[in-house]
C-alpha positions as CSV (number, residue, x, y, z in Angstrom):
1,X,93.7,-79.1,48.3
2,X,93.1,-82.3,49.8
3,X,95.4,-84.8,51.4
4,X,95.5,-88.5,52.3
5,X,93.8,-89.2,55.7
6,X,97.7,-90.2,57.2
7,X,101.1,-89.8,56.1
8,X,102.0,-93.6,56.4
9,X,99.0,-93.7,53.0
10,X,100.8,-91.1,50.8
11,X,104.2,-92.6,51.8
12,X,102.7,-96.4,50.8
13,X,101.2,-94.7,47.6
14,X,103.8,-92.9,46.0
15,X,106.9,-95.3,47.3
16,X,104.9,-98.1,45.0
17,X,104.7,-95.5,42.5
18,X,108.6,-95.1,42.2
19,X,109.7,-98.5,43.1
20,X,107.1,-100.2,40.3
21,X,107.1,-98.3,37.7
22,X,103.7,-97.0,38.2
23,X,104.0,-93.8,36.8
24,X,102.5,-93.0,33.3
25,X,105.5,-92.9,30.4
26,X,104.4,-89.7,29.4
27,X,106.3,-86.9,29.6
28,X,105.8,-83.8,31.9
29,X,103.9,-81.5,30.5
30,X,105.1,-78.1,29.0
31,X,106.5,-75.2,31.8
32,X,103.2,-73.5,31.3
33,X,99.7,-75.2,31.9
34,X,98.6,-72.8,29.0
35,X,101.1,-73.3,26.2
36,X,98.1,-74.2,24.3
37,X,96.6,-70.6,24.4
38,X,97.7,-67.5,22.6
39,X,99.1,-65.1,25.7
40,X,97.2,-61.8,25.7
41,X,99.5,-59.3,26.1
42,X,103.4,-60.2,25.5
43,X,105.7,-62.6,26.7
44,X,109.2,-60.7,28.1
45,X,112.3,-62.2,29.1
46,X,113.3,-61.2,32.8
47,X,116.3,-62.8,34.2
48,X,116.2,-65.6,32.0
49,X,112.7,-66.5,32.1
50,X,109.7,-66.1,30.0
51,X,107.1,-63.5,32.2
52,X,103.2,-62.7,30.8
53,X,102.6,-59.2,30.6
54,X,99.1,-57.9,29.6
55,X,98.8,-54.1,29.3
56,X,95.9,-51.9,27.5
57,X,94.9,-48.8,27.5
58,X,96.2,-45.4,27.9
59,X,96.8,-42.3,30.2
60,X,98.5,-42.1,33.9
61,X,98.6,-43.2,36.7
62,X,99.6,-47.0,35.2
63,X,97.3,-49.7,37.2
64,X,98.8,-53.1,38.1
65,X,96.7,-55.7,39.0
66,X,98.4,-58.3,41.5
67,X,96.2,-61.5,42.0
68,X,96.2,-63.7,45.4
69,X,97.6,-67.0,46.1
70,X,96.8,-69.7,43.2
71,X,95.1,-66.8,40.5
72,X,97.1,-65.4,37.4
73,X,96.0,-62.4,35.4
74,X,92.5,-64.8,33.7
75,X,90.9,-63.7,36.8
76,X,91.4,-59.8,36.4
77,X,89.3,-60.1,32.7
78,X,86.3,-58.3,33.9
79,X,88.2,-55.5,35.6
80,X,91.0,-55.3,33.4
81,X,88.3,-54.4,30.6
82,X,86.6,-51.9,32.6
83,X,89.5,-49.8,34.1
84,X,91.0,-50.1,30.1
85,X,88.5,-47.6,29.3
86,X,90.0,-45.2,31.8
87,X,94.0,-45.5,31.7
88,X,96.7,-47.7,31.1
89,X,96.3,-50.7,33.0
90,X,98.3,-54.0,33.7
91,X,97.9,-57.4,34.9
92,X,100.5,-60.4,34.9
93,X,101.3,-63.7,35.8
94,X,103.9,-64.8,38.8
95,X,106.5,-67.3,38.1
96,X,105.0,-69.9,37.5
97,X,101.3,-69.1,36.8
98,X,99.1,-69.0,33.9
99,X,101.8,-68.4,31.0
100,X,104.6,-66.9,33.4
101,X,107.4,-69.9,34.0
102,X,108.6,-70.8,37.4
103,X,111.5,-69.5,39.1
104,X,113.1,-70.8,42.6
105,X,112.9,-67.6,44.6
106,X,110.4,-68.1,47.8
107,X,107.2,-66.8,46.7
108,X,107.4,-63.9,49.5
109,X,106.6,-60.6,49.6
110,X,110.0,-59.3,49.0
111,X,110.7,-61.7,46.3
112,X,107.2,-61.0,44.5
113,X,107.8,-57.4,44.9
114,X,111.2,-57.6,43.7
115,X,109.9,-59.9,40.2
116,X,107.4,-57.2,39.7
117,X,109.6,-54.6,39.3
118,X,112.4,-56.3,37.1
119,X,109.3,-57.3,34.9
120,X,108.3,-53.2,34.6
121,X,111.5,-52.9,33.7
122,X,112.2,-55.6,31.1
123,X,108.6,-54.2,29.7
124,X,109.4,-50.8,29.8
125,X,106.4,-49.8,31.6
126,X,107.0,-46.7,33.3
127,X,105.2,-45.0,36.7
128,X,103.4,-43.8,38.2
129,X,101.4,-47.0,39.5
130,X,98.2,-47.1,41.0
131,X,98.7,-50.7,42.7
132,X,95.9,-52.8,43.3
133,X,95.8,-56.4,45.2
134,X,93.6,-59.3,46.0
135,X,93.4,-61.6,48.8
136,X,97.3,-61.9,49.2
137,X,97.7,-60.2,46.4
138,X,97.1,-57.0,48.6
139,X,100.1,-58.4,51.1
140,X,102.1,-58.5,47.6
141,X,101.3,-54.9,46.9
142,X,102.0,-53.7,50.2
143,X,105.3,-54.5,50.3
144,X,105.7,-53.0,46.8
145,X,104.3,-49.7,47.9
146,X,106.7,-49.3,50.4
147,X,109.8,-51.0,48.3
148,X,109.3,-48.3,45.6
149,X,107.7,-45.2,46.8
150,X,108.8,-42.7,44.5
151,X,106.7,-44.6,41.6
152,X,103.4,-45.0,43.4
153,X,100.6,-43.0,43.3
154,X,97.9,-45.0,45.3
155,X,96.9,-48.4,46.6
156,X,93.3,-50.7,46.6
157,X,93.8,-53.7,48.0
158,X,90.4,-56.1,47.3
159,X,89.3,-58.2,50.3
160,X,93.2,-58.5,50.7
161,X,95.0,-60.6,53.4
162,X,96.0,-58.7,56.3
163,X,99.4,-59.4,58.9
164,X,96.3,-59.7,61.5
165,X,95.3,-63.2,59.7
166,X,98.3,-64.7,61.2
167,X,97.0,-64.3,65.0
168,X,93.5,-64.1,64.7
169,X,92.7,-67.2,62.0
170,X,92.0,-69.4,65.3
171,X,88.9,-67.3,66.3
172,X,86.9,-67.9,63.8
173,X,88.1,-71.8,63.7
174,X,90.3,-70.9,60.5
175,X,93.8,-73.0,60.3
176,X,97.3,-71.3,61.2
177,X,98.7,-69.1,58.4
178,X,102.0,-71.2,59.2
179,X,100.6,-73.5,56.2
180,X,97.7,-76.6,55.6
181,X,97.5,-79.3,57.5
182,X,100.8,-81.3,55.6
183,X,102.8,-78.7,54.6
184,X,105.6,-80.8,54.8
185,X,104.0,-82.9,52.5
186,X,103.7,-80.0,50.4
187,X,107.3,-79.4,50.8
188,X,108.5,-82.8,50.1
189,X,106.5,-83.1,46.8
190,X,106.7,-80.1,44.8
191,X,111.4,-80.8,45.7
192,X,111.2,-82.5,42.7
193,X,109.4,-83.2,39.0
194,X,109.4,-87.3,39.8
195,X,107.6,-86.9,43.2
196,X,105.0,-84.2,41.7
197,X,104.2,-86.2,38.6
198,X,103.8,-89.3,41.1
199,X,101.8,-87.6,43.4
200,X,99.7,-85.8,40.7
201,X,98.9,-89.0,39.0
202,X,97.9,-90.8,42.2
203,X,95.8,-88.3,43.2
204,X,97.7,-87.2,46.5
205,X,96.1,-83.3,45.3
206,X,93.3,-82.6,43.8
207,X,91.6,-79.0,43.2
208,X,89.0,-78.4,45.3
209,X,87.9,-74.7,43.3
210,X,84.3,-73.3,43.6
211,X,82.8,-72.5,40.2
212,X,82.7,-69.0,40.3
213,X,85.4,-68.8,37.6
214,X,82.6,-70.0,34.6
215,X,81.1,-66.5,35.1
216,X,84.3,-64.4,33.3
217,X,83.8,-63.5,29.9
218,X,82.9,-66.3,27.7
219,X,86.2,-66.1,25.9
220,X,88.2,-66.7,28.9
221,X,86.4,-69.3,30.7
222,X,88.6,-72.1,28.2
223,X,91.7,-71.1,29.1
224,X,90.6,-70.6,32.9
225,X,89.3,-74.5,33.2
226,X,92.6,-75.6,31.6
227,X,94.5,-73.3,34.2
228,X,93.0,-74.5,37.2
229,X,93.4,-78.4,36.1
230,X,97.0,-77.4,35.4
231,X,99.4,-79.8,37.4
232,X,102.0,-76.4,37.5
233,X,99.3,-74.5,38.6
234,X,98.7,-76.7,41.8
235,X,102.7,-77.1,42.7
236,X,103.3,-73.4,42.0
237,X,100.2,-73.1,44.7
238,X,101.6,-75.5,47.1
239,X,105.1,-73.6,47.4
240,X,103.6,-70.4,47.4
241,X,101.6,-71.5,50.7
242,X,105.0,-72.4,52.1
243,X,105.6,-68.8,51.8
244,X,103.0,-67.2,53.2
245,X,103.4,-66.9,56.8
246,X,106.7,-64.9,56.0
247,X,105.2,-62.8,53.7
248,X,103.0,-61.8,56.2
249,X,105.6,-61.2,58.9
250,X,107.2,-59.3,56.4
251,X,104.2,-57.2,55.7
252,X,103.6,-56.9,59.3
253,X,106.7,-55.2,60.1
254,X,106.5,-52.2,57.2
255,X,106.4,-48.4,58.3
256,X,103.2,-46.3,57.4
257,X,102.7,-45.2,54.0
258,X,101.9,-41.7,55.1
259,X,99.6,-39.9,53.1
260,X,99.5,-42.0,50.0
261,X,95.9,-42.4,48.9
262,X,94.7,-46.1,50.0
263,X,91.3,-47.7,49.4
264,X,89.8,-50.6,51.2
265,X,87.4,-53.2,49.3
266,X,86.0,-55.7,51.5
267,X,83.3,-58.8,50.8
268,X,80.3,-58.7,52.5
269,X,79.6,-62.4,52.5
270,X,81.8,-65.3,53.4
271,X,81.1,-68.8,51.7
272,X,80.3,-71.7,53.6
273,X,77.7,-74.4,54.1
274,X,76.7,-73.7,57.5
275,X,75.4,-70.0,58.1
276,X,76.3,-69.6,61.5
277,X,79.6,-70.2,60.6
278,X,79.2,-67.8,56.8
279,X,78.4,-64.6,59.1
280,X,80.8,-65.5,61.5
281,X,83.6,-65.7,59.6
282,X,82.3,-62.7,57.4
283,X,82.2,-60.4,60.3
284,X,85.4,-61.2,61.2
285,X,87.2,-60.2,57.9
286,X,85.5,-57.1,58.1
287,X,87.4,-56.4,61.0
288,X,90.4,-58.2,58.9
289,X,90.0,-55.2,56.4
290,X,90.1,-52.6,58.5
291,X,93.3,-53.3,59.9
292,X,94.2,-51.8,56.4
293,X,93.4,-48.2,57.2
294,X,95.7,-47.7,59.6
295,X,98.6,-47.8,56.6
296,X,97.4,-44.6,55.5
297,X,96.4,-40.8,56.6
298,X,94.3,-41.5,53.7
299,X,92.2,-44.0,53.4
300,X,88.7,-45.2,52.8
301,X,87.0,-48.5,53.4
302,X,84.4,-50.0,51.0
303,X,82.1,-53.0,51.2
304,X,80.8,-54.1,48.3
305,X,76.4,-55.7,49.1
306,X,76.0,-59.0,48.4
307,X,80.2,-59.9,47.4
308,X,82.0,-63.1,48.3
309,X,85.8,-63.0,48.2
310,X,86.3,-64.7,45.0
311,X,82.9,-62.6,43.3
312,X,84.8,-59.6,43.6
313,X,87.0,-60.4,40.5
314,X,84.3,-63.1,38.9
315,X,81.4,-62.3,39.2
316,X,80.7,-59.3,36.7
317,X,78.3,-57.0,38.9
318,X,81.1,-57.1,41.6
319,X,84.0,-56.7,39.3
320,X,82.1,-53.2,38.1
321,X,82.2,-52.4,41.2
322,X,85.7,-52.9,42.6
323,X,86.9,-51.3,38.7
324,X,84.8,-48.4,39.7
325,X,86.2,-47.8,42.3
326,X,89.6,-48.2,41.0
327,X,88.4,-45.6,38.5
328,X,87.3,-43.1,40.6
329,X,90.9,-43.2,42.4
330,X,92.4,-42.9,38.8
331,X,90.8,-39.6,38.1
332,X,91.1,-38.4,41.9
333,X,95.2,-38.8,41.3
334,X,94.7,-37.1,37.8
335,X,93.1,-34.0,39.9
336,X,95.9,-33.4,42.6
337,X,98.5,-34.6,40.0
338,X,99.7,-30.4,39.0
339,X,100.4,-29.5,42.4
340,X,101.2,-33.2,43.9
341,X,102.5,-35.8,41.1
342,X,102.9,-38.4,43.7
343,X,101.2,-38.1,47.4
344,X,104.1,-38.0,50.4
């Protein structure tokens, strides 16, 4: 995201907007930035509003797939296709993402875990779950795990952000987890559909995505340019931000998991144009991702050579590797299934 250089420009802007009749007399696009495309999957009705499901495959445990801030279940294509082979698997789209339509819940942890579990319902996709989570994702998938115990059989959370991110961000010359620079900003314009078209079409937010995405498969790289271009993409973004700080102090404050089987995938590189600053910062989400062990009696850490945080979904030689090793938990829960069916 990127924001005007002061709050006195944006005001100007988008006050001249309302007041002149700037804005275009077209009307606001459809709930979904994808209405175009053909869903995979199904669309199911939870609590009054349309939710993309996409499950395939067979066998037990179930795997969800939980995507961080600002995905939707396009970036799970090349682990989705792998794991397929294996057992049932699931991914899906929040409220408001890729075909899912918004809802005006916070976008917290206890919310998301809450949506997640009236949409298994609604779809009538049974446990046990093997949950898996990236970037905040993970957080998501936390709080799951320990809202609904009885139905899960393991956790991997991918490069996933950790409770530790909201006092350690500064060390590494990160921002505050309390939200971007203009978060009120953020606030004020994604209140209403008048103030968001207006600041959309005066370019008060733009995208500011690498290009990692064009490396899915070839038949989802269409609907995943549309997607990120998506005006309901970028305000569903923006309020999820505005939830993140408490979704990490609600993560932060969630017993152990005891013995449940939990796996730790971590990147190995960290993106940026100066490479004093790309190990830096690499080195210390490392540490990030180990604060993840201590959830567990059981749990395993795994870096994946030569990974970025976003190449560990899009990039397909990294996505092999993170479904592999959601595979190799898959059959590990299969093999202590008879005299455990779900880990204590």
């Amino acid at each position: 995201m990127r924001w005007p250089s002061s709050s006195a420009g944006w005001v100007i802007a988008l006050a001249l907007a309302l007041n002149l009749g700037a804005l275009p007399a077209s009307p606001a696009l459809a709930l979904s930035d994808l209405a175009s495309f053909q869903p995979p999957g199904r669309m199911v009705l939870v609590e009054g509003r349309q939710v993309h499901i996409d499950c395939t495959g067979e066998g037990e445990p179930t795997v969800l797939l939980e995507e961080g801030r600002g995905g939707a279940s396009l970036d799970w294509a090349w682990v989705q296709r792998d794991v397929t082979k294996a057992s049932r698997v699931c991914s899906y789209d929040r409220p408001g993402y890729g075909w899912s339509e918004p809802a005006e819940a916070p976008m917290d942890a206890s919310n998301t875990s809450q949506q997640l579990h009236e949409l298994l319902q609604a779809a009538h996709e049974k446990g046990p779950y093997l949950l898996v989570g990236h970037s905040l994702g993970g957080a998501y998938m936390r709080m799951f795990a320990a809202e609904h115990r009885e139905d899960v059989a393991g956790l991997v959370l991918v490069d996933a952000t950790n409770p530790s991110h909201l006092k350690t961000n500064a060390e590494v010359g990160l921002p505050p987890i309390d939200g971007p620079k203009g978060t009120l900003l953020a606030d004020v314009l994604t209140s209403s559909e008048v103030l968001w078209r207006a600041a959309s079409w005066l370019g008060i937010v733009k995208t500011s995505f690498g290009n990692q995405w064009k490396e899915l498969p070839a038949d989802v790289v269409p609907e995943m340019s549309t997607f990120i271009a998506g005006r309901q993409h970028l305000r569903t973004f923006l309020e999820e931000t505005s939830s993140l700080s408490d979704t990490l102090a609600q993560i932060a404050s969630l017993g152990s998991l005891g013995r449940l089987p939990v796996t730790v995938i971590c990147a190995d590189k960290w993106i940026d144009a100066d490479a004093t600053i790309a190990i830096k910062r690499a080195e210390w989400n490392k540490r990030q991702q180990r604060n993840w062990l201590a959830i567990s009696t059981d749990s395993h850490f795994l870096i994946v050579p030569g990974a970025d945080h976003m190449s560990l979904l899009l990039v397909a030689e990294h996505a092999d590797a993170v479904a592999r090793a959601i595979v190799n938990m898959v059959v590990a829960i299969r093999g202590s299934s008879v005299s455990h069916p779900i880990a204590q």
